[in-house]
C-alpha positions in Angstrom: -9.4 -5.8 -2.2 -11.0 -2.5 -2.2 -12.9 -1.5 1.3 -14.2 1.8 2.6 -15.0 1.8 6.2 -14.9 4.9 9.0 -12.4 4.3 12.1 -13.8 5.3 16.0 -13.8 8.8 17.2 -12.3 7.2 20.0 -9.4 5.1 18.4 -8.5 8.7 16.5 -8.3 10.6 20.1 -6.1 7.8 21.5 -3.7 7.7 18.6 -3.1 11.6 19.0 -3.6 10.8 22.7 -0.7 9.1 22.7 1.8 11.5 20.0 1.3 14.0 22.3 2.6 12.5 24.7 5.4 11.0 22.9 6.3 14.9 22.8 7.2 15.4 26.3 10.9 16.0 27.0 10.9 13.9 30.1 11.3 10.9 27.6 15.2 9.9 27.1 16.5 9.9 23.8 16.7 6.0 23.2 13.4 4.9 24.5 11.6 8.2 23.0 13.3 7.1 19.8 11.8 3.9 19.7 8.4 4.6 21.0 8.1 8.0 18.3 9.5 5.0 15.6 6.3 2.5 16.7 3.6 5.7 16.7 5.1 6.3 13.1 4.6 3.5 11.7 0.5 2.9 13.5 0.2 6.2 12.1 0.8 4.6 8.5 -1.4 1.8 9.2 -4.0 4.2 10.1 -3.1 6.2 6.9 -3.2 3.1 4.9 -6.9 1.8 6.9 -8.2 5.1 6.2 -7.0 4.5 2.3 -9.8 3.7 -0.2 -7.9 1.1 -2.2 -6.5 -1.8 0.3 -5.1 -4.9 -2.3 -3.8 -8.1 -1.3 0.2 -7.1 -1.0 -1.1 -4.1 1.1 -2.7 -6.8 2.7 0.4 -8.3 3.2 2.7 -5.7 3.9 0.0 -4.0 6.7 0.3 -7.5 8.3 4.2 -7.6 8.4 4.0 -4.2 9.4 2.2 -5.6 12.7 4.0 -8.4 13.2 6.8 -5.9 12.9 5.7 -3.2 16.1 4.7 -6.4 17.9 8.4 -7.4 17.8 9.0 -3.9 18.3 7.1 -3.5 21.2 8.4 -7.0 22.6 12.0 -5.5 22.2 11.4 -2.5 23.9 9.6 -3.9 27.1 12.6 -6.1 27.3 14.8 -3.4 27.3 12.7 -1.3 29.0 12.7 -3.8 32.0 15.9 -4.2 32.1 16.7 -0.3 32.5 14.3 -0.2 35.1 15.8 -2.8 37.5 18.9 -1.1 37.2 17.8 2.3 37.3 15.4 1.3 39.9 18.4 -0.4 42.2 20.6 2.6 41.1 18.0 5.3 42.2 17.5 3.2 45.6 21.4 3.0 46.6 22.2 6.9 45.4 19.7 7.8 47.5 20.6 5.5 50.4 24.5 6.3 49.9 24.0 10.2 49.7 21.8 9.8 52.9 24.3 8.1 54.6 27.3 10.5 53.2 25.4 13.3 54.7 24.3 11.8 58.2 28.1 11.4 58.4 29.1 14.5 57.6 27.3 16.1 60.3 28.2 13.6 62.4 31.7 14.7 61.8 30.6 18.3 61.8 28.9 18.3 65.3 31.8 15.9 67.0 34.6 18.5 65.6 32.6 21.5 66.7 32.1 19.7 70.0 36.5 19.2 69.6 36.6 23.1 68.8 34.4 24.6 71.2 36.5 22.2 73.7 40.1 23.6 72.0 38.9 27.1 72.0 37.5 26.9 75.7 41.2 25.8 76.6 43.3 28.3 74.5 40.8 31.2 75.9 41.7 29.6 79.9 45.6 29.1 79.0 45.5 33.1 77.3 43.9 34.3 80.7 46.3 32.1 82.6 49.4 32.8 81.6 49.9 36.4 82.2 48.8 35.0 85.9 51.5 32.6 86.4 54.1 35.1 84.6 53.4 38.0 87.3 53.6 35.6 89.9 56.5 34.1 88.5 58.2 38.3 88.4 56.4 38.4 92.0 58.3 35.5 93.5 61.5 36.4 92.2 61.6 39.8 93.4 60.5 38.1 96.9 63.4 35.9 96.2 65.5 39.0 95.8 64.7 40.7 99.1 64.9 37.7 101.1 68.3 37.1 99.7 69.3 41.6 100.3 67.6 41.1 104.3 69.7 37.9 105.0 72.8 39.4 103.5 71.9 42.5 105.7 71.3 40.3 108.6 74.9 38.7 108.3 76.7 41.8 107.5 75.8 43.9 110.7 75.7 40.2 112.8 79.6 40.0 111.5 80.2 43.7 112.1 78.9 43.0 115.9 80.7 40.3 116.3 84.2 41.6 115.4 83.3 44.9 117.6 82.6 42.5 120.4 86.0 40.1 119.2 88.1 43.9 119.6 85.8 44.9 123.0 86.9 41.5 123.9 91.0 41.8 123.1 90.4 45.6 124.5 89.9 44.5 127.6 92.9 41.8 128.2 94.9 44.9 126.9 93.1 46.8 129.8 93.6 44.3 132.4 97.0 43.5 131.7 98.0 47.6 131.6 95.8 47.9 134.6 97.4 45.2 136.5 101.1 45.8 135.3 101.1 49.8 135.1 98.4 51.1 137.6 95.9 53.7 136.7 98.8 56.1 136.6 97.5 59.2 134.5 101.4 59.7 133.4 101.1 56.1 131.7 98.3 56.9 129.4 95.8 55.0 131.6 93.2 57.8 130.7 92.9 57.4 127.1 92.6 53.8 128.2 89.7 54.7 130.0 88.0 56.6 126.9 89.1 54.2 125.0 87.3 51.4 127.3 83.9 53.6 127.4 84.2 54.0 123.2 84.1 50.4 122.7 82.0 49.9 125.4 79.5 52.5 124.1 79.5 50.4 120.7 78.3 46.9 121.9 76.1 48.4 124.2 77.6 47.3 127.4 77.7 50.4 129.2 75.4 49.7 131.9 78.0 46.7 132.4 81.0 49.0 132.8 79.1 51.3 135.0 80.5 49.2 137.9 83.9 48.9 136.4 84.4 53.1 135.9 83.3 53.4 139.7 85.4 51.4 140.7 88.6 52.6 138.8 87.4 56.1 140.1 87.6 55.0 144.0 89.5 57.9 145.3 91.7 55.7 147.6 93.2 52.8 145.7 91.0 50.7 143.2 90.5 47.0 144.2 92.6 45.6 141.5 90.9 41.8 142.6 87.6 43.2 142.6 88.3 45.4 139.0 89.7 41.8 137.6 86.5 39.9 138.1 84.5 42.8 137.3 86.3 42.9 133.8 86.6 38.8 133.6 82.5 39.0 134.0 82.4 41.7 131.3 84.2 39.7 129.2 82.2 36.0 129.6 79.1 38.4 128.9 80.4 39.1 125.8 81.4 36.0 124.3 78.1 34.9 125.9 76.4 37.2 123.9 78.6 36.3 120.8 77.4 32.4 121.3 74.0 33.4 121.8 73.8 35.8 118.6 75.9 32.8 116.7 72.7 30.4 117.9 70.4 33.4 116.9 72.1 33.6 113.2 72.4 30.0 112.9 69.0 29.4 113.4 67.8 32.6 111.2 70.1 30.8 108.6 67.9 27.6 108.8 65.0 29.9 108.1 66.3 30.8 105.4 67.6 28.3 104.0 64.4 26.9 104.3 62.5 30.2 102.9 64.9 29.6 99.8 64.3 26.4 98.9 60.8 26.3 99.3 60.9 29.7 97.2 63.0 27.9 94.4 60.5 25.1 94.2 57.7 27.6 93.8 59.8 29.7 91.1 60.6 25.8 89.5 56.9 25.0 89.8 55.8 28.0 88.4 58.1 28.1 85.6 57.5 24.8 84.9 53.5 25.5 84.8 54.7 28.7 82.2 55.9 26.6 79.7 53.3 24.0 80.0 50.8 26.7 79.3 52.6 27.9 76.7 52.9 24.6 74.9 48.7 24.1 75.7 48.7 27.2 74.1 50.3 26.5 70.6 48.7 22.9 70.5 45.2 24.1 71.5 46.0 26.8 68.6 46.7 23.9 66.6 43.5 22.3 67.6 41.2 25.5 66.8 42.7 25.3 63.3 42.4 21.4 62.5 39.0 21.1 63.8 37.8 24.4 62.0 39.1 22.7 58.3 37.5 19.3 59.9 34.4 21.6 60.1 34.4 23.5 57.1 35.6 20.4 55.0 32.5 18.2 56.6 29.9 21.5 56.2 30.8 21.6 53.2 30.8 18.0 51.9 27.2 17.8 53.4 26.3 20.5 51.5 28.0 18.7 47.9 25.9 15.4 49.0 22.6 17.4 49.8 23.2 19.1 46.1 23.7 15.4 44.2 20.8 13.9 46.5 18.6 16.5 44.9 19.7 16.1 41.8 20.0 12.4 42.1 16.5 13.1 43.3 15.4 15.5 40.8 16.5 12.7 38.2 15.0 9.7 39.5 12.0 11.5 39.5 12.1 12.6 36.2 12.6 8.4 35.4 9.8 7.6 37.4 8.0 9.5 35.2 9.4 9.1 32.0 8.9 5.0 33.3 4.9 5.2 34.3 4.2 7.0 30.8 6.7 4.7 28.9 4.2 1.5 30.1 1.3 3.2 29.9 2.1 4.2 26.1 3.2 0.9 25.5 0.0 -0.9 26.9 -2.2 1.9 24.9 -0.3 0.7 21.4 -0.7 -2.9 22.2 -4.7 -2.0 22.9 -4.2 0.4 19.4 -3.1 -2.9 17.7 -6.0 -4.8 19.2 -8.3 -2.5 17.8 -6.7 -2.4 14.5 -7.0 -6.1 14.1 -10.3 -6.3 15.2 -10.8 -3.7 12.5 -9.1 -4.9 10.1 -10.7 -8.4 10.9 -14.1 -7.3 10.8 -14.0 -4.9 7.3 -11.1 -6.7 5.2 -9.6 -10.0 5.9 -8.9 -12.3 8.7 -5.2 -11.6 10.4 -2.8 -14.2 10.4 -3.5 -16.1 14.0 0.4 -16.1 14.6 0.5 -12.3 14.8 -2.9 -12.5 17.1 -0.8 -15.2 19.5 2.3 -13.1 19.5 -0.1 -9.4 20.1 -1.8 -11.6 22.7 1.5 -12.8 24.1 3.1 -9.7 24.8 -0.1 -7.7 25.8 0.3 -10.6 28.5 3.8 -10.0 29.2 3.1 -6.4 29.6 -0.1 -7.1 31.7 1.6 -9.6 33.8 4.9 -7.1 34.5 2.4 -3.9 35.2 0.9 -6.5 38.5 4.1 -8.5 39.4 5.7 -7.5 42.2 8.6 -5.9 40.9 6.5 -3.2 39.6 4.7 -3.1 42.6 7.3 -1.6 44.7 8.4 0.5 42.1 5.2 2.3 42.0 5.5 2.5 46.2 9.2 3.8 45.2 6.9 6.6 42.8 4.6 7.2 45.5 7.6 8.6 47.5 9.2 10.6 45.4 6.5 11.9 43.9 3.2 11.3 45.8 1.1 13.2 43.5 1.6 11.0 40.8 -1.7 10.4 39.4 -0.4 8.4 36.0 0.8 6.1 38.4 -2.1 5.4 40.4 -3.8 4.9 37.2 -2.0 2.8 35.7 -1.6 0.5 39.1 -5.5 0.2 39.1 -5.7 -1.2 35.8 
């Protein structure tokens, strides 16, 4: 069968239309494979079409050829639906997944620098604080201290007045008794007595007390030894008076300070106690700074991993997207090459067998039916998000 016949301007442009675009890198290697093994072999049918010498095995062998791309084809959009439900689904939960991962992490990044600001607000209070509470601590002590030197100065010249006024007291019984046994008889020492009597007099302060005593020991006629006894007996009940009074006097300073003491040690305890609970805030809150600032860091940083594989995740589910809309729209240009050829070949050398027109009708179909279900619907509204200027899309939705 020898036929010589010109092919379309048009059916020309789409076949290098679609070899040029078989040429783009954004193909992967299994499905640009197949689809650069189908433009191949059209290619030879076109070679063999454009032949001048087209006999019955040709024939023949151009129809298995056909029937062979149409199988091809069928296989392909199989597989190729099959990658892109799960590409689709994978695309859909990275992105989802990375999303969430992220929204966490700076969930966890804000809540532990919410914890840190909190830790380091309390270590910076406790640092100012404790140098406070350690000087009053050093204050109270040394209040303490002099309390303790004044009270033991109190007691010391207290005891010292009271033994002068114990041997004021047993001076003058010694007095009395010499007085009324001896007489004021200079010969009998009775006037170192009296110097004696002024000295210790002179020390408890009672001389205003022996004034009346001395006048009467000096009465130039004979002193009243009744009226010299009471004189000294009265002397002598104002003086342990006195010693009762200052013994009230000491035991109620005592109270005071007793008092003073304790409330001073329960300060001193308080105030220690408060030291070493600042302390301790001090090391834990230190503690705290430097587990919330790895929480921190670690979460800053795993955001910053997750944003990085979202964009990449992103980059390459674009990249399918695209290599998917150009995939289909290749495919659906063959399958319209194919129709063309057989209406060629039907017209200018024999009539094609009518099972390889069902099965091109069949899958054309298929892929018609696939590029307006649903499924690739929302893939295309999936494309329209990650890439809205997508004008291979559009194009292919409207048709």
């Amino acid at each position: 069968m020898k036929t010589m016949f010109k092919i379309s301007a048009l059916f020309i442009l789409t076949l290098f239309f679609i070899s040029s675009i078989l040429s783009l890198k954004i193909v992967s290697i299994d499905i640009k494979f197949s689809q650069k093994h189908i433009q191949n072999q059209l290619t030879q049918i076109f070679m063999q079409l454009e032949s001048s010498d087209i006999t019955p095995l040709n024939f023949t062998q151009l129809q298995n050829s056909l029937q062979s791309i149409i199988n091809e084809i069928k296989l392909s959009q199989d597989r190729h639906e099959e990658i892109i439900n799960r590409m689709y689904s994978q695309c859909l939960g990275e992105d989802l997944f990375r999303k969430s991962e992220v929204k966490f992490s700076n969930e966890t990044s804000e809540i532990g620098g919410e914890t840190l600001s909190k830790c380091q607000k309390a270590l910076d209070s406790a640092n100012s604080h404790l140098p406070i509470l350690e000087k009053a601590k050093e204050e109270y002590n040394e209040l303490k201290s002099s309390k303790i030197q004044e009270r033991s100065s109190k007691e010391n010249k207290l005891l010292k007045l009271k033994n002068e006024l114990s041997d004021s007291n047993q001076f003058l019984n010694n007095f009395l008794y010499h007085f009324k046994n001896v007489g004021p008889n200079p010969s009998s020492g009775f006037i170192e007595l009296k110097g004696s009597l002024i000295t210790h007099m002179t020390k408890i302060g009672k001389l205003k007390e022996l004034f009346d005593i001395l006048i009467e020991l000096n009465n130039k006629t004979q002193p009243n030894t009744s009226k010299l006894a009471q004189m000294i007996f009265n002397l002598k009940n104002n003086i342990v008076a006195e010693v009762s009074i200052l013994s009230l006097e000491d035991k109620k300073e005592e109270n005071n300070f007793d008092k003073l003491k304790a409330n001073l040690d329960l300060v001193i305890e308080n105030n220690e106690k408060m030291i070493e609970t600042t302390k301790s805030l001090i090391i834990s809150m230190k503690l705290c700074v430097t587990k919330q600032k790895t929480i921190v860091f670690s979460a800053i940083n795993k955001s910053t991993r997750n944003e990085k594989l979202m964009k990449l995740a992103d980059i390459t589910c674009k990249d399918f997207a695209r290599e998917f809309i150009t995939a289909t729209n290749i495919r659906k240009q063959q399958l319209d090459s194919i129709k063309e050829m057989t209406n060629i070949i039907n017209q200018r050398i024999g009539q094609i067998d009518l099972v390889i027109l069902k099965n091109l009708e069949k899958i054309s179909s298929e892929v018609k039916n696939y590029i307006n279900n649903n499924i690739f619907r929302k893939f295309l509204e999936y494309v329209g998000i990650v890439e809205a200027d997508n004008i291979r899309g559009i194009a292919l939705s409207i048709k």
